[in-house]
C-alpha positions in Angstrom: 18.7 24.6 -35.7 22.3 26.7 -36.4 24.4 27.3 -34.1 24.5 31.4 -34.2 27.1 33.6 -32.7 25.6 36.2 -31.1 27.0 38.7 -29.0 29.9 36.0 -29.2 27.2 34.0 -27.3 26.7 30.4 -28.6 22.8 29.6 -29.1 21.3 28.1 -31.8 17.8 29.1 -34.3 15.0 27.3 -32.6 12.6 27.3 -36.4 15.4 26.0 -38.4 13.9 25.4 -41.4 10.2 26.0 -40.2 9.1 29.1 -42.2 6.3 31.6 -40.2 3.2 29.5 -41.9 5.0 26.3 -40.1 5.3 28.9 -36.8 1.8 29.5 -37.2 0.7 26.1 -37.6 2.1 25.1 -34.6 1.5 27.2 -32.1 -2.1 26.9 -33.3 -1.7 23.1 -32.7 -0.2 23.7 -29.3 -3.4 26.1 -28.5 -5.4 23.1 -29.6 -3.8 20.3 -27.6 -3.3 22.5 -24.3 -7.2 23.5 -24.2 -8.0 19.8 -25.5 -5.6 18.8 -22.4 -7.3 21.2 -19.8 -11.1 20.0 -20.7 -9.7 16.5 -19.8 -8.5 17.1 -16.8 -11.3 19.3 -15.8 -13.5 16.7 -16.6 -12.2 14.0 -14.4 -11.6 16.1 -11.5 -15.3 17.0 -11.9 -16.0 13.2 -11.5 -14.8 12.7 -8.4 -17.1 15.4 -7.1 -19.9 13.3 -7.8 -18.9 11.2 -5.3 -19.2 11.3 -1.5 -17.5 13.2 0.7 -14.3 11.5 2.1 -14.3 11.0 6.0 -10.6 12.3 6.2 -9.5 15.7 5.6 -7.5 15.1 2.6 -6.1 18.7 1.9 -5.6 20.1 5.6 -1.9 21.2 5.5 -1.5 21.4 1.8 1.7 22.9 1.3 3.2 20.4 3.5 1.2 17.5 1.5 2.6 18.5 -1.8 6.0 18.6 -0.8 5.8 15.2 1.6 4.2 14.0 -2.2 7.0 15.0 -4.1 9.5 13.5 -1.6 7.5 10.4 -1.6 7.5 10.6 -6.1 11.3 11.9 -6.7 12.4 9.2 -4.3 10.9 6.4 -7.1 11.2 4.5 -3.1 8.1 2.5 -3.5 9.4 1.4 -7.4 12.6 0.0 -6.0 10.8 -1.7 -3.1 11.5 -5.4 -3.5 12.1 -4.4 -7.6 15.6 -3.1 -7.9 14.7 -3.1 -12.4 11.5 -1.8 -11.8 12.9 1.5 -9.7 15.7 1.7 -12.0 13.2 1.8 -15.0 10.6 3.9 -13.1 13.2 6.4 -12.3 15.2 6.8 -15.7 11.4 7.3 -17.0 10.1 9.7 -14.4 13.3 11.7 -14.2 13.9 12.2 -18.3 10.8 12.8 -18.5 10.4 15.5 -16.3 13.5 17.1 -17.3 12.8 17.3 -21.0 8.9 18.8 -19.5 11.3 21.5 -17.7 13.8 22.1 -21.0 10.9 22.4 -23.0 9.4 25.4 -20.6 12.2 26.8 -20.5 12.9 27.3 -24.2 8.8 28.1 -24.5 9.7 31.1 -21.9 12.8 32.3 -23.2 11.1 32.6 -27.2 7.6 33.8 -26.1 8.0 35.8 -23.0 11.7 37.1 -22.3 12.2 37.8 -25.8 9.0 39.3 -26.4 9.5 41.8 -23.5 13.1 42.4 -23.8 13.9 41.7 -27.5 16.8 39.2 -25.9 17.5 36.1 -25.0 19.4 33.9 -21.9 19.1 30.9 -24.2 23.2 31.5 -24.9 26.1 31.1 -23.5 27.3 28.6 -20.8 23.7 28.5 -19.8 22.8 27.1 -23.4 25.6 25.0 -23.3 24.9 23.4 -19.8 21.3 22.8 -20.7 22.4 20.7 -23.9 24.2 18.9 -21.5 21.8 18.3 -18.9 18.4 17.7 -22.0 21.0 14.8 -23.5 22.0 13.0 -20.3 18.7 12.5 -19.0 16.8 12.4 -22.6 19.1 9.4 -22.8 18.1 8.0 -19.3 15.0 8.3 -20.4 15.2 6.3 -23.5 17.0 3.7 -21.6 14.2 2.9 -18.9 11.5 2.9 -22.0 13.8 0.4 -23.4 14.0 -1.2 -19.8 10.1 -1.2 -19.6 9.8 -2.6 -23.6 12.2 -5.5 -23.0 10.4 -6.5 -19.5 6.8 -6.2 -21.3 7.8 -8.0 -24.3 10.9 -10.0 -24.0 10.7 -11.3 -20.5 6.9 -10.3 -20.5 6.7 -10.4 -17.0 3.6 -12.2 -15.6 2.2 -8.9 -13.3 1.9 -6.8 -16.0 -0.5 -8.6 -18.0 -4.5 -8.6 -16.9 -7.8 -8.4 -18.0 -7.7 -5.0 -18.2 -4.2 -5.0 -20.4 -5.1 -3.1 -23.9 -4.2 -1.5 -26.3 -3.6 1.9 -24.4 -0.7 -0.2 -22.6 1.0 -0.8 -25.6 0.8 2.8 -27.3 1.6 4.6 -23.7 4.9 3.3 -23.8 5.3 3.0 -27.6 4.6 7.2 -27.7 6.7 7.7 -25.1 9.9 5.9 -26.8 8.9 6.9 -30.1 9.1 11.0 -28.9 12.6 10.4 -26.7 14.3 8.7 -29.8 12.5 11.4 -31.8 13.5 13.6 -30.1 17.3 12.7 -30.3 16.9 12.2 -34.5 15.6 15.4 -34.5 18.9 16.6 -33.0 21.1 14.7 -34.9 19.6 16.0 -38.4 20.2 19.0 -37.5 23.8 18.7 -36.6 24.2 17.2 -39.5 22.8 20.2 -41.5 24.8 22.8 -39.8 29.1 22.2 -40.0 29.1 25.2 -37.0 27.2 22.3 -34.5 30.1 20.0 -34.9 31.8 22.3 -31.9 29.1 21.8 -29.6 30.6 19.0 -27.6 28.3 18.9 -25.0 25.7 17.4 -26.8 26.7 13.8 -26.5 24.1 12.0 -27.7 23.0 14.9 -30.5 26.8 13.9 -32.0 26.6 10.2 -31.6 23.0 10.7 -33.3 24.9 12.8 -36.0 27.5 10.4 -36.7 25.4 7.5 -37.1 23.6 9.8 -39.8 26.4 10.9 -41.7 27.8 7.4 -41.7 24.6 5.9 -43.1 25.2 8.7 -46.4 23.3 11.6 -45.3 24.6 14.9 -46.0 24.0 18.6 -45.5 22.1 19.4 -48.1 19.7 16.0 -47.6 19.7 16.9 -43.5 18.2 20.3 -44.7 15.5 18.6 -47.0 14.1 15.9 -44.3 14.7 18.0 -41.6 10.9 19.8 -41.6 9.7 16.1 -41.9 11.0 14.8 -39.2 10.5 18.0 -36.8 7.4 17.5 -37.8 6.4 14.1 -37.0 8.1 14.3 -33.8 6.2 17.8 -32.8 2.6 16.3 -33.8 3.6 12.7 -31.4 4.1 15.3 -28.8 1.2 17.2 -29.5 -1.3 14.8 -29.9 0.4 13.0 -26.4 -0.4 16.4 -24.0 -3.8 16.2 -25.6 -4.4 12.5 -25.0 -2.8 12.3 -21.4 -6.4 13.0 -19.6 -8.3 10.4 -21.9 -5.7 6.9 -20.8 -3.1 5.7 -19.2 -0.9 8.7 -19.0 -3.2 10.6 -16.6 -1.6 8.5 -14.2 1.3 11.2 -14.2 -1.5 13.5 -12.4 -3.7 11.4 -10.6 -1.3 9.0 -8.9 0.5 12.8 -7.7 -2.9 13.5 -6.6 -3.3 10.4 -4.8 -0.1 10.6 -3.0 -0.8 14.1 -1.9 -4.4 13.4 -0.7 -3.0 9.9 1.1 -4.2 9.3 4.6 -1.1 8.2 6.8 -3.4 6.0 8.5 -5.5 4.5 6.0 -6.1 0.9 6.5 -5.7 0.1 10.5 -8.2 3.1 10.8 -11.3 2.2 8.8 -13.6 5.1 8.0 -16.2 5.2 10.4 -19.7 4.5 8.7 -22.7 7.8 9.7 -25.2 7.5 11.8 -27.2 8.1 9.3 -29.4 4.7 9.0 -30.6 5.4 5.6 -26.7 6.2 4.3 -25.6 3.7 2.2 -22.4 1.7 1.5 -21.7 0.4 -2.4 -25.3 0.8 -4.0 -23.8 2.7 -6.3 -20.5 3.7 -7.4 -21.0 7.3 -6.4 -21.6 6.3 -2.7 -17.7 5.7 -2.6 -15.8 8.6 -2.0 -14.5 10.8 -4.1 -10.5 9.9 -2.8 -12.0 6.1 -3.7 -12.6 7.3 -7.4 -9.4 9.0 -7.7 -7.8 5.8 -6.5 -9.2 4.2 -9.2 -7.7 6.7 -11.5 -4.3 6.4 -10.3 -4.2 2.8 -10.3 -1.1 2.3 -13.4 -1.9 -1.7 -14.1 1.7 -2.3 -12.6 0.7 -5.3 -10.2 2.7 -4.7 -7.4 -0.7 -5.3 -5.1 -0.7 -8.4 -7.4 2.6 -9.7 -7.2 2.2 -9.4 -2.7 -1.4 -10.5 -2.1 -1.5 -13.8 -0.2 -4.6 -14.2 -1.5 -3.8 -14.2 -5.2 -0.9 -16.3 -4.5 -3.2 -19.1 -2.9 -5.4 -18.7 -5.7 -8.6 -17.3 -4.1 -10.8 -15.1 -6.9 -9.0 -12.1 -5.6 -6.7 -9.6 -7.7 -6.9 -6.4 -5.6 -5.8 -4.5 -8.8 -8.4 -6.0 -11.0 -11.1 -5.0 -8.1 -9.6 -1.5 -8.3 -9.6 -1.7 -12.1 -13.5 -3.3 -12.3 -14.7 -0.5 -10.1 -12.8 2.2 -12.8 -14.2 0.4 -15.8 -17.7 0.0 -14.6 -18.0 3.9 -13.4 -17.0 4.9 -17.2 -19.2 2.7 -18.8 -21.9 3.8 -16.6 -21.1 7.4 -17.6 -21.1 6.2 -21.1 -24.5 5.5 -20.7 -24.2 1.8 -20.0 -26.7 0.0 -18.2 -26.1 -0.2 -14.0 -25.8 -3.5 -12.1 -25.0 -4.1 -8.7 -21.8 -3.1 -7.2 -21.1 -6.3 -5.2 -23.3 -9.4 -4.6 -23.5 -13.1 -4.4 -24.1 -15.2 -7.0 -22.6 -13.2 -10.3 -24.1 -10.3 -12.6 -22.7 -7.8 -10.3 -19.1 -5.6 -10.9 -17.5 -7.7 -7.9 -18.9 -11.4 -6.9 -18.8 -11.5 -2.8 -16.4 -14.3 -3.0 -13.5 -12.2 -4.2 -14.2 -10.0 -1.2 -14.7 -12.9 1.0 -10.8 -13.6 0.1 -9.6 -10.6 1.3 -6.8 -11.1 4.0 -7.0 -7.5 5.1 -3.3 -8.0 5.4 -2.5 -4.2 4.1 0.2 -6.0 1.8 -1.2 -4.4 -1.2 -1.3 -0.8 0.0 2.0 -1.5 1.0 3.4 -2.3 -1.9 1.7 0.3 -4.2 3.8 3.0 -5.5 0.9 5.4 -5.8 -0.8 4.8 -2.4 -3.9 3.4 -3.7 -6.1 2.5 -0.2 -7.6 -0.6 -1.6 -9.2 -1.3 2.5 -11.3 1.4 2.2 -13.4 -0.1 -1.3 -12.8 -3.1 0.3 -14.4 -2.8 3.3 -17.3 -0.5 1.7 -18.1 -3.4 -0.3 -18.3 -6.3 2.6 -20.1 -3.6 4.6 -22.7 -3.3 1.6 -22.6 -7.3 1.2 -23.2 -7.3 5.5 -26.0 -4.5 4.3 -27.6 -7.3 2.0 -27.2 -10.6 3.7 -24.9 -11.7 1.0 -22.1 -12.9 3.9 -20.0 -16.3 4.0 -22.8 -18.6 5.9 -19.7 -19.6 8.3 -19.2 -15.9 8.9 -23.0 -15.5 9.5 -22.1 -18.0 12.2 -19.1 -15.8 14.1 -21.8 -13.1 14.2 -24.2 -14.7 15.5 -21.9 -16.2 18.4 -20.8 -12.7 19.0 -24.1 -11.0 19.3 -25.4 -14.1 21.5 -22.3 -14.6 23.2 -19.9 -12.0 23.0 -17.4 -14.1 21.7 -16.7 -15.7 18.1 -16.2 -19.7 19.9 -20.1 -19.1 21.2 -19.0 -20.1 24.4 -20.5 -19.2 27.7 -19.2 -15.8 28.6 -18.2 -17.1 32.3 -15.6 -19.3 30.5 -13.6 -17.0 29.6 -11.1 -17.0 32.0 -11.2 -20.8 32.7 -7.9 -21.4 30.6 -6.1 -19.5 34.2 -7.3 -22.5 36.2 -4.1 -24.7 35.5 -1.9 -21.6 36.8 -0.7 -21.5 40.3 -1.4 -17.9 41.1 -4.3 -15.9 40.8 -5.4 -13.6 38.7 -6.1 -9.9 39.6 -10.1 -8.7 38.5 -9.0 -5.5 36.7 -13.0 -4.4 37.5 -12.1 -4.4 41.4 -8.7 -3.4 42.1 -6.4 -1.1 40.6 -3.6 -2.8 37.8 -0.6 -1.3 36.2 -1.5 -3.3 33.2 -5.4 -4.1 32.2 -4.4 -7.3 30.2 -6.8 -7.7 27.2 -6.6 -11.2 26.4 -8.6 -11.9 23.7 -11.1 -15.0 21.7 -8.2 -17.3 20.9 -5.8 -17.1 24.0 -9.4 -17.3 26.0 -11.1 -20.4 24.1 -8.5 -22.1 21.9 -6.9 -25.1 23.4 -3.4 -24.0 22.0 -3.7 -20.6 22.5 -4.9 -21.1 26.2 -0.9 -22.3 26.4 0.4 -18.5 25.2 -1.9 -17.1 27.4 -0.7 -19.2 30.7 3.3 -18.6 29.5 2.1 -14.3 29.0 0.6 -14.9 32.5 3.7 -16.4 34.2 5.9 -13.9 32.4 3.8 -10.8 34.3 4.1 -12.6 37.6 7.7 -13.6 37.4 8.7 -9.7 36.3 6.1 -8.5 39.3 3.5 -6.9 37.7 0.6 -5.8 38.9 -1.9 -7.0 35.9 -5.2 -7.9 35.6 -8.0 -9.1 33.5 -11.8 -8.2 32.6 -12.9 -11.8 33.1 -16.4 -11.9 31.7 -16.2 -8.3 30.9 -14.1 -9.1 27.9 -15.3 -9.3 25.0 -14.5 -10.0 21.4 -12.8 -6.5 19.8 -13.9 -6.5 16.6 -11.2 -5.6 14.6 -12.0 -8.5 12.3 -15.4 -8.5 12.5 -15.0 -4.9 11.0 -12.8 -5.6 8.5 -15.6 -8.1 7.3 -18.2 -5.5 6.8 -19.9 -5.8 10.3 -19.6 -2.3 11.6 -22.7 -2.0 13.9 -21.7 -4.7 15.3 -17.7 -3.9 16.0 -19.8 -0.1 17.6 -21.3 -2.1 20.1 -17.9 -4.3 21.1 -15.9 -0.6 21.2 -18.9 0.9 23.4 -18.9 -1.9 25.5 -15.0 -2.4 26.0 -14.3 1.6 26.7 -17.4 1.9 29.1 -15.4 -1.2 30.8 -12.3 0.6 30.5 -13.9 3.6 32.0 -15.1 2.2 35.0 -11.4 0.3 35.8 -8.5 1.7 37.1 -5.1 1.2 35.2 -2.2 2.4 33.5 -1.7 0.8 31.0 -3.6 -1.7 28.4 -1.8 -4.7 26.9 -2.9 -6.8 24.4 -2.1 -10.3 23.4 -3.3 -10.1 19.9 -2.0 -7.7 17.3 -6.0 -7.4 15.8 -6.8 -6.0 19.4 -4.3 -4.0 19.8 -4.7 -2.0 16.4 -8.2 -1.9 17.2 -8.0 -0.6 20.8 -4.9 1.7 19.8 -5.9 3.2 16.6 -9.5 2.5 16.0 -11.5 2.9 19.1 -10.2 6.5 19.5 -11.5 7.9 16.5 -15.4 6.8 17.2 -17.8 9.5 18.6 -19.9 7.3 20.7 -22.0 10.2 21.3 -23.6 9.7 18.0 -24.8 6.1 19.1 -25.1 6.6 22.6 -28.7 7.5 22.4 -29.7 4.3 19.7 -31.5 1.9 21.9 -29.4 -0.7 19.4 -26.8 0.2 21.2 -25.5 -1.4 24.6 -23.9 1.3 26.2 -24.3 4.8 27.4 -21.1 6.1 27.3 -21.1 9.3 24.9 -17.4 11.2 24.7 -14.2 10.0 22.5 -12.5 7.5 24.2 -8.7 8.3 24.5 -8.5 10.7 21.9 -4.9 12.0 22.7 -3.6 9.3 23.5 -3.4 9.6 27.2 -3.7 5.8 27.6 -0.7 3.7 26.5 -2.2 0.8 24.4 0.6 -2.0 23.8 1.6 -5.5 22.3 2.5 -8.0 24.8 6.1 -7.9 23.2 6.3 -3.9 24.0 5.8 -4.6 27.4 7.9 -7.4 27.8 10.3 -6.0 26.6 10.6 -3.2 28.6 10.7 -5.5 31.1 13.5 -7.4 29.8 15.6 -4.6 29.2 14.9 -3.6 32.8 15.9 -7.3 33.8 12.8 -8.2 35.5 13.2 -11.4 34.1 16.8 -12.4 35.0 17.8 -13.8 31.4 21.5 -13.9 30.6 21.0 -14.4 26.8 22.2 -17.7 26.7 19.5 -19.9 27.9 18.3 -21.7 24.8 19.9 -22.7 21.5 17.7 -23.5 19.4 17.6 -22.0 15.4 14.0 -20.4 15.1 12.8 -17.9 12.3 10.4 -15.5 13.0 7.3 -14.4 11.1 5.6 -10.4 11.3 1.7 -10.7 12.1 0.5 -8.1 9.2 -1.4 -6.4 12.4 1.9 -5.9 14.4 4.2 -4.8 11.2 2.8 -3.1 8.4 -0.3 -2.0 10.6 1.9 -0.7 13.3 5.2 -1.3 12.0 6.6 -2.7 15.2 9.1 -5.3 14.2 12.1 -5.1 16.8 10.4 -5.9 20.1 9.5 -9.4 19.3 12.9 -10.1 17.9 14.5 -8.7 20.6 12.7 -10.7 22.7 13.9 -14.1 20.6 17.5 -13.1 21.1 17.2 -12.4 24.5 16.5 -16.2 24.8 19.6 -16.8 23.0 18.3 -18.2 19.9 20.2 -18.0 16.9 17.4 -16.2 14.8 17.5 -16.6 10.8 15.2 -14.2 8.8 13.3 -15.0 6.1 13.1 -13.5 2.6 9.8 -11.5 3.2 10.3 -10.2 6.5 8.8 -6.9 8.7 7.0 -5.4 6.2 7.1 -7.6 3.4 6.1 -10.2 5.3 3.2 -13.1 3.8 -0.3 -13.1 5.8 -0.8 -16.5 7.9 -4.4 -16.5 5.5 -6.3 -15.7 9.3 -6.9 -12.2 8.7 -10.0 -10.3 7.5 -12.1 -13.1 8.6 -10.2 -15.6 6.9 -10.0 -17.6 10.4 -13.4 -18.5 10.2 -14.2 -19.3 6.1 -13.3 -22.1 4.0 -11.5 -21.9 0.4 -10.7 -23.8 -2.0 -6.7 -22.9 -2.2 -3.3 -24.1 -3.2 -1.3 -23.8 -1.1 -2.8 -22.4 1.9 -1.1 -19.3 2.6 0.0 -20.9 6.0 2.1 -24.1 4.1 3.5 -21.5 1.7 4.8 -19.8 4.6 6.3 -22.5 6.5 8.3 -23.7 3.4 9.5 -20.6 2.7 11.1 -20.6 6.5 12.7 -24.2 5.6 13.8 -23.6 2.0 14.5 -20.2 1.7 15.8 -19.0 4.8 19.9 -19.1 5.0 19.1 -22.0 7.8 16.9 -24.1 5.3 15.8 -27.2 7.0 17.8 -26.3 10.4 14.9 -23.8 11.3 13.6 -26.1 14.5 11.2 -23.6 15.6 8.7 -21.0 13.6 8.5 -18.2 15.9 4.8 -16.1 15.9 3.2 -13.2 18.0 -0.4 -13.7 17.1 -3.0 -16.2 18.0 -4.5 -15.9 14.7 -1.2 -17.1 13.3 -0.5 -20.0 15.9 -3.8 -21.5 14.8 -3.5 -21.0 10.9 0.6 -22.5 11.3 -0.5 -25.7 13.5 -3.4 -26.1 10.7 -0.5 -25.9 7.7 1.6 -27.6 10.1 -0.5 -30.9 9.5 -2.0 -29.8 6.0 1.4 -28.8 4.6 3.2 -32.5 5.7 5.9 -30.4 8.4 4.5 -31.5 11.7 8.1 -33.6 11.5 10.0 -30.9 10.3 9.8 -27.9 12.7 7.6 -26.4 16.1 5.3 -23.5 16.0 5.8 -21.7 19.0 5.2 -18.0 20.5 7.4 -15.5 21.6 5.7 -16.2 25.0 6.2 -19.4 25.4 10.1 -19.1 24.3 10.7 -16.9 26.7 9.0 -18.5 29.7 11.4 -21.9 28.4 13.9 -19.7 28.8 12.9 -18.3 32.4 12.5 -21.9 33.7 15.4 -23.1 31.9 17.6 -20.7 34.1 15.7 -21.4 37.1 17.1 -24.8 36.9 20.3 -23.7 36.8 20.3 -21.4 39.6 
């Protein structure tokens, strides 16, 4: 590699040392390695074909896609995301290695295109010099964050990295890697060694560190010229054989997770897919009934256990590891394609790919989608299995139960439907029917506030609130049904069609402005998930207990809210006459998953606390890294065998780890689900001494009545 004036142009021999049989030899090598390359990556796009069509356009707007993806990639966002050495690592890696990809084109155009067509070359000058510059700083960022990655995985071996689907390919992936970008650097230093005219070219940093180190350990010009064809050599073959091996292992991550982030649907998880209306269709038979975005998923997962390191589940030790489930789906389709004998995809009892239990744990609490850096929608398989386990029979006998209460009853308590408005009879006002008189809000309150004893309590303090701001707000009284969002999210989907008919032929035939919901489930359900249903495909099923046949609310024309959006408009309006200095008590507040990283409303219901005048102290995982209360997904209504409940875990994280530690008096919530999962690890967890679950709701109507009394 000498450093050659020409033209008075600095530049250097690219061959040095490589006769024409060596040129030869490689670029036949390069020929072999690209096709060997392209056939792999043919090949597993081919795959996904085999599977089923994905509900969602993925590639509508594609141009805009690719660059949103590369945004979303060059940003390494998702890698720093409660890692600040993982991004750091990530993002040395990503970006050296991208940068040497580009170098490396660039010389590969300049040599075999520009020079063939113009007998010249642009590979001089400032421009050469620059590029040495650039090619050594971030060859040496990259060598850093491999270093990074090899003393996390083997020094401090950290625990989320390991699995059982670690293997070998782990360890060579980032060996290869480290190996070609201190290769690459020897390479350079040789070299410089070899030719006295290099010792000018300042620019190349790490090249003359590289070179000193050489010369210091006794090797001179003449021996720099002897190894040098060995060592270019051994480093062009690791690179070689790594572009052919990228589509056979781990690397293919580098395409499929871009892929996956270009294909990503914004809205994946609080909008399930809709299942057909196709009877026969079927859910996870096989793995080619999931879709082909599903199998690409699979694909881009990269082992890094970031869903690992959030899931509630995991943490309370239920059989649930949403990367192994991603990674058992992967390993089962290629040893199926291998030839290997087929098993069930999920079922109860063992000797299928996933056991029903592990589903059974699922939280549906999104945390894993939101923590993966390569937007892997782990929902989606994971409600195609529980809707193939509802297909089979194989549900949680307790579960079976809920159903059954909801088909007889309506609701998931299995209570008489004319209940459901008995827990208004303690109020001293009545309530509006929302069926026979026109409301500004049509109040959806829900199973819990309806039927639970402590719940009934948020729904009378939600009720006071609307009279004492002077709303005009009603309810469906037995009209109202269960929603469905979690019996969805557990696999039953004819039955979650027949709440969503139901509920919009109700809303149909009321008149209102607006629809408020008391629990976040309902209101992602109402909001994001009954507009995307084409009744008319059920309408005519005799199955089905309704008639009504359009798209309910499909552009949005009806405002569907939390309680705390609406209150809170209200508060800013002052409807409710606080001061902000009613009550003084230090609370912490915890996100429902359904309200934050469903909906990603987190300011209303803190808002709301201040406005009372509490001193409010965050916890570490807060908004949207914020741990599930264990309710969701069904969770509510199972048993498991866990330590610690997700709920006591919870609670002593607000009194240990919060900067108020055990001054927290109060643990704020927005979500029924959560105030009966925090009473339970109230008692289970040995705090009922220690601090108060109470809701937003019931805060703020202390805080009404406490200024009452003092006007």
């Amino acid at each position: 590699m000498q450093v050659l004036q020409a033209g008075g142009e600095v530049t250097r021999e690219t061959f040095w040392q490589i006769g024409p049989l060596g040129r030869g030899m490689f670029y036949f090598l390069s020929v072999v390695a690209v096709l060997v390359f392209v056939y792999g990556v043919y090949e597993r796009f081919a795959r996904y074909t085999e599977g089923e069509a994905d509900p969602r356009d993925r590639l509508d707007d594609l141009g805009s896609r690719v660059v949103t993806a590369a945004r979303i990639a060059g940003s390494n966002g998702k890698q720093f995301d409660r890692d600040l050495y993982g991004g750091l690592m990530h993002a040395f890696v990503m970006w050296g290695f991208l940068v040497l990809l580009i170098g490396t084109t660039i010389l590969f155009i300049d040599i075999d295109f520009y020079n063939v067509l113009t007998g010249e070359s642009f590979w001089q000058g400032d421009f050469y010099l620059a590029y040495q510059l650039v090619l050594d700083a971030f060859g040496l960022l990259f060598v850093v964050g491999l270093g990074m990655a090899i003393y996390r995985r083997y020094v401090v071996r950290n625990e989320r990295l390991f699995g059982p689907h670690s293997s070998l390919e782990d360890d060579a992936f980032v060996w290869t890697l480290f190996l070609l970008g201190v290769g690459g650097f020897l390479v350079q230093g040789v070299s410089m060694v070899g030719q006295e005219i290099r010792a000018a070219e300042t620019v190349s940093f790490v090249g003359v560190f590289t070179a000193g180190l050489l010369e210091a350990g006794g090797l001179t010009p003449e021996g720099a010229a002897a190894i040098y064809p060995w060592v270019w050599w051994h480093h062009s073959i690791l690179a070689l054989v790594f572009v052919a091996w990228i589509p056979y292992a781990k690397p293919f991550h580098m395409l499929s997770s871009f892929a996956n982030v270009v294909t990503r649907d914004e809205k994946a998880g609080r909008v399930l897919p809709n299942v057909p209306a196709d009877l026969d269709a079927t859910n996870a038979e096989d793995i080619d009934d999931f879709s082909w975005k599903e199998l690409l998923d699979q694909d881009a997962c990269t082992k890094c256990g970031r869903c690992s390191a959030v899931c509630p589940a995991k943490a309370a030790n239920r059989p649930l590891d949403p990367r192994d489930v991603i990674l058992d789906l992967k390993s089962y389709r290629e040893e199926v394609d291998a030839g290997g004998e087929t098993k069930p995809i999920v079922a109860d009892g063992g000797g299928s790919v996933i056991d029903s239990e592990t589903m059974e744990s699922c939280m549906a609490c999104m945390a894993c989608m939101d923590a993966c850096p390569v937007e892997i929608e782990h929902l989606n398989s994971f409600t195609r299995m529980n809707r193939q386990l509802t297909d089979q029979g194989d549900v949680d006998s307790n579960v079976q139960g809920v159903f059954q209460d909801v088909m007889r009853k309506g609701n998931t308590f299995g209570e008489p439907q004319r209940k459901r408005a008995d827990w208004a009879d303690e109020l001293e006002f009545d309530l509006a029917d929302a069926r026979e008189e026109e409301v500004e809000y049509l109040w959806y309150v829900g199973d819990y506030p309806s039927f639970d004893d402590r719940n009934k309590r948020v729904a009378r303090s939600l009720a006071k609130l609307f009279e004492q701001a002077g709303v005009s707000f009603g309810i469906l009284f037995d009209d109202e049904r269960t929603d469905g969002n979690d019996v969805r999210r557990i696999g039953e989907e004819f039955l979650y069609l027949e709440l969503a008919g139901h509920h919009v032929e109700t809303f149909e035939e009321c008149a209102f402005e607006r629809i408020v919901c008391t629990d976040p489930h309902s209101y992602n359900t109402m909001k994001n998930e009954y507009p995307e249903v084409d009744f008319a495909e059920f309408a005519d099923d005799p199955m089905m207990p309704f008639e009504y046949d359009g798209r309910w609310n499909a552009e949005g024309e009806i405002e569907v809210l939390h309680w705390t959006q609406a209150v809170e408009e209200l508060v800013r309006e002052n409807r409710l006459g606080l001061s902000g200095d009613e009550l003084d008590y230090t609370v912490t507040y915890h996100d429902p998953c359904h309200l934050g990283r469903y909906n990603d409303e987190y300011e209303a219901p803190r808002d709301l606390v201040r406005a009372t005048g509490c001193e409010l102290y965050e916890m570490p995982r807060n908004r949207a890294d914020s741990f599930c209360c264990g309710g969701g997904g069904g969770g509510l209504w199972m048993e498991f065998d866990e330590e610690p409940k997700p709920s006591e875990e919870r609670l002593r994280e607000a009194l240990q780890d919060t900067d108020a530690g055990s001054g927290v008096e109060k643990f704020v919530v927005a979500c029924p689900i959560c105030t009966t999962m925090y009473e339970d690890g109230r008692k289970t967890g040995g705090y009922e001494d220690d601090l108060e679950i109470v809701d937003v709701a019931e805060l703020l109507v202390e805080a009404v009545d406490s200024k009452g009394r003092a006007d």
